[in-house]
N, C-alpha and C positions, 0 to 999 in steps of 0.2 A: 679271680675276683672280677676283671675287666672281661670278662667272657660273659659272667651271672648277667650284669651290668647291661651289655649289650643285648644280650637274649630277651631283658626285662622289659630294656628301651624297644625292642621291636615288635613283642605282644603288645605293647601298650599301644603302639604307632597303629597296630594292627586292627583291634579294639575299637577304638576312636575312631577309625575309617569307617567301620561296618556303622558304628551308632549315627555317625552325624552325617549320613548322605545330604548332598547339597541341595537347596528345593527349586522343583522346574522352574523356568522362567519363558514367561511368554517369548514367542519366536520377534525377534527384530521384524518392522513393516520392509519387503523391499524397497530398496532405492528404483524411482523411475530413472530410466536413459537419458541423460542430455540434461534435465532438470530436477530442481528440489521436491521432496513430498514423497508419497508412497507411488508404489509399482500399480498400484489397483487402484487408482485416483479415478473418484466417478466425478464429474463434473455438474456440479449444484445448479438449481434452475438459478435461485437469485444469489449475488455477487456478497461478499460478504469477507472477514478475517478467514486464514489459516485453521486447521485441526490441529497441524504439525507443529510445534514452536524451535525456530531456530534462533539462535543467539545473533542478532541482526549486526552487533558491537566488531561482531568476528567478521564481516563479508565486507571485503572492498572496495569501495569505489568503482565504475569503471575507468578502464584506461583509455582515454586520448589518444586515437592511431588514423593516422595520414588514411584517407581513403582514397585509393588511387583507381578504383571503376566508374560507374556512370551512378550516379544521387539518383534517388525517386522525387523528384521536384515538380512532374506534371499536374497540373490541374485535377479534381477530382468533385463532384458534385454527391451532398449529401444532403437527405431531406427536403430537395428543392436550392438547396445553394452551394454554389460553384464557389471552390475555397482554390487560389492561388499560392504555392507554397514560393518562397522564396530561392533563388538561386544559391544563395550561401549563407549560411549561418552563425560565422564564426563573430559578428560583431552585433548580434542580435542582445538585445535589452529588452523586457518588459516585468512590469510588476504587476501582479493580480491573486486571486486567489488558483491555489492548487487542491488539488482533489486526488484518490488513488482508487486504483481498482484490483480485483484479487482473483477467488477462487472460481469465480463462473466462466474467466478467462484465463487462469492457466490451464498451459499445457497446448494452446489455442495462436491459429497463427497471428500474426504481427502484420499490418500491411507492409512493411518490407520483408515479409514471407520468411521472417525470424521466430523460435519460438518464445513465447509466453512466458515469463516463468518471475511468479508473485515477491520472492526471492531473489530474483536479479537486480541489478541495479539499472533500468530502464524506466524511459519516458514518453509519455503518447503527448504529441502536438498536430496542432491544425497545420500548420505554414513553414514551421522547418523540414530543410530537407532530411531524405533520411539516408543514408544516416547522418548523424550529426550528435556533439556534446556540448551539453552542456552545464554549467552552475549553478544548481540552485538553492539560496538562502533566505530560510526565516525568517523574515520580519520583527515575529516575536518573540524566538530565542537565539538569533545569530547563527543557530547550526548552518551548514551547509553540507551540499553531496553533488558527485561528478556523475552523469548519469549518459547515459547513450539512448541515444532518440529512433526509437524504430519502430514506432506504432502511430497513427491518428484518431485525433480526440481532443479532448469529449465534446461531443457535439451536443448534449440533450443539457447544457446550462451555459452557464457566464464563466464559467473554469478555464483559466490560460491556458490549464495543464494538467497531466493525470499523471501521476508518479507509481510505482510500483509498490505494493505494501513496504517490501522492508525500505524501500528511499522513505515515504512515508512513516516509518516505526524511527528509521534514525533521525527525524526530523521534528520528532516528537507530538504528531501529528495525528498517528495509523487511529486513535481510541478516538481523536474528534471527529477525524471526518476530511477536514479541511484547513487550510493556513495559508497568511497571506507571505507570497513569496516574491522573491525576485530573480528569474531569469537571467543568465548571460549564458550568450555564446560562448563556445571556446577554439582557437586555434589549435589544434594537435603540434603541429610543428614548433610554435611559440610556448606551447606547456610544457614542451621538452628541455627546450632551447633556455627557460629560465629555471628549469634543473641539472642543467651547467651537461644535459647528454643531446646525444643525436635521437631524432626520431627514428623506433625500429620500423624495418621495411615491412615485415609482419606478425602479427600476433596469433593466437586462438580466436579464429573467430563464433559466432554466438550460432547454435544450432539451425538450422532450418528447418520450417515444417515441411512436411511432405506436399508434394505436391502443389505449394505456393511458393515456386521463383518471385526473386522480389522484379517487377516491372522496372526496366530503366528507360533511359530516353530524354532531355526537356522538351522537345516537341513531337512531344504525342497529343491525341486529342486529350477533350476531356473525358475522363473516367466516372464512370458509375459504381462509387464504393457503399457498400452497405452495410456498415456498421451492425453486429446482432441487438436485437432489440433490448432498449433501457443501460446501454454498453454507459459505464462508466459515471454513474454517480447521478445524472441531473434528471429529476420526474420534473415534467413540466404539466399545464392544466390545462384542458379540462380532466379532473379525476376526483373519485371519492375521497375523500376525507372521514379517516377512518382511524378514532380516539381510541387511543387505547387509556386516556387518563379519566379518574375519576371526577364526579362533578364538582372544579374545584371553586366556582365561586369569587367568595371573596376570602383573602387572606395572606399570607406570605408565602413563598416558595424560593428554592434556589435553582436558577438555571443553571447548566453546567455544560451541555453543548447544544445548538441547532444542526442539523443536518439533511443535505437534500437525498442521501443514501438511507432510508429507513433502515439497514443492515446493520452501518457504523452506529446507528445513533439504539439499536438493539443492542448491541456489542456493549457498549457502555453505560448502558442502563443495569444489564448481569452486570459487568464490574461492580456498580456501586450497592446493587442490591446484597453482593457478598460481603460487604462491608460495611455496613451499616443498616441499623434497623429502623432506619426512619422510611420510609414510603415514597419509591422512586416507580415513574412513569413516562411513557410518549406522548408526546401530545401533539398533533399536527394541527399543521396551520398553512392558508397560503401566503405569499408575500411575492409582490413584483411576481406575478404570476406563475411562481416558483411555489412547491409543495415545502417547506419545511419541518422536520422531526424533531419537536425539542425536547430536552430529557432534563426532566423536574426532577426536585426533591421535594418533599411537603403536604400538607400543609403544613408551617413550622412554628409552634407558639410562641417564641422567645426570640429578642435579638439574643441572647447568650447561647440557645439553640442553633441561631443560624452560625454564627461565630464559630461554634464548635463545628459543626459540617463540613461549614470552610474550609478550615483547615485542617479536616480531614480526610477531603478532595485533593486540594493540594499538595500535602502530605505524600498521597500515593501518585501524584502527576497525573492524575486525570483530567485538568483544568481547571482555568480560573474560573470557579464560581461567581455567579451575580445575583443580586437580590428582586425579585418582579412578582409583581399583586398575581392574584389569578385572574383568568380570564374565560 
């Protein structure tokens, strides 16, 4: 009987295998070397979000570690102006707005001749050395992130600072564009030292691009660094003005972000356009002789219309909406 039994249970096993072959599945993108995203990463004209999405929740901080070689701290002239970076960084303060940049620059080197990578936790500043960490927090939601300073920038606005998309995504930021933050240096040695360890002597450090050694030295001359063109968020004017919103007149709308990256401010315009069927657009404008991109909703017939919007902007964390005439 436990013979029958068994014979049954194995035609059946058998059976079952031949009906329900499992169905193909696309090949995995390969991983690039060294950094996030695919193997066959072609590099986009203008700057813009990821293809990829990584869980930004899961990626760390960077770590705080003693730099014991020679800073990139030399002077450096761009667009006509000679920037002084500072000798040390570590009790550095400022508040301003931040900015991030992405895909037209990964994978791309770093003026300290680090690679790129949109997904790392790194920072492009004008005046700190590099490398150099530091703290930067929110304004308007108190987040913060520990970020490692290895690129300069943005030189084409009024931006303190350019942060990497994911610093930017976990700052709740990446969909507007921009936020106002604040700055602090950090001591490696003291960030250890108040988690009761010793600073390690060395870590994993960050890839190298080819071919760009990072420059050391503080007295060397000054350098002619040349940023790739439009690098890092800010258009400035003279340039066309070029609407993509309908003629809207007079009436209600709700504003939901402004931005000097036409990319970020596309970005979030899809978002809202997938979620709601109210009539969302660009509208460019200049201001302090900055290009800005602002992303309407409307025209809106109802304050009970607008209400509802609201809060179903908010809802999904795409920003705080405001309410403005058209223009």
């Amino acid at each position: 009987m436990n013979a029958r039994l068994l014979a049954a249970a194995a035609v059946a096993a058998f059976v079952a295998g031949c009906s329900s072959s499992p169905a193909p599945q696309a090949p995995a993108p390969t991983p690039s070397k060294g950094i996030s995203g695919p193997g066959d990463y072609t590099r986009p004209h203008k700057d813009g979000a990821p293809w990829w999405d990584v869980d930004v929740s899961r990626i760390p901080d960077a770590t705080p570690v003693p730099h014991n070689g020679p800073f990139k701290a030399n002077p450096y002239t761009v667009l006509g102006k000679t920037y002084y970076p500072i000798g040390d960084g570590r009790r550095y303060q400022e508040t301003g707005i931040a900015s991030w940049y992405g895909t037209k620059f990964h994978g791309q080197p770093t003026a300290n001749g680090e690679k790129y990578d949109l997904y790392g936790m790194s920072a492009a500043h004008k005046t700190l050395p590099l490398p150099s960490y530091v703290r930067v927090t929110s304004l308007d939601n108190g987040k913060s992130v520990v970020l490692r300073v290895n690129d300069r920038g943005p030189f084409y606005s009024d931006r303190i600072i350019d942060l990497s998309f994911a610093a930017a995504k976990k700052l709740g930021y990446a969909e507007t564009g921009t936020a106002r933050v604040k700055v602090e240096g950090i001591d490696p040695e003291q960030w250890w030292a108040e988690r009761g360890q010793k600073a390690p002597l060395v870590l994993a450090q960050p890839q190298k691009a080819a071919g760009q050694p990072a420059k050391t030295g503080l007295s060397q001359p000054v350098e002619q660094y040349t940023p790739p063109p439009m690098q890092h968020a800010g258009a400035t004017v003279p340039v066309e003005i070029e609407r993509n919103a309908p003629s809207t007149g007079s009436g209600m709308f709700l504003q939901v972000g402004a931005f000097a990256n036409p990319d970020a401010a596309q970005l979030l315009r899809d978002k809202l356009s997938s979620m709601t069927q109210a009539p969302v657009f660009v509208s460019s404008v200049v201001r302090q002789e900055q290009v800005l991109h602002r992303v309407r909703l409307g025209p809106i017939s109802s304050a009970d219309e607008a209400a509802r919007l609201e809060q179903t902007v908010r809802l999904a964390n795409l920003g705080n909406p405001r309410r403005v005439q058209g223009d």
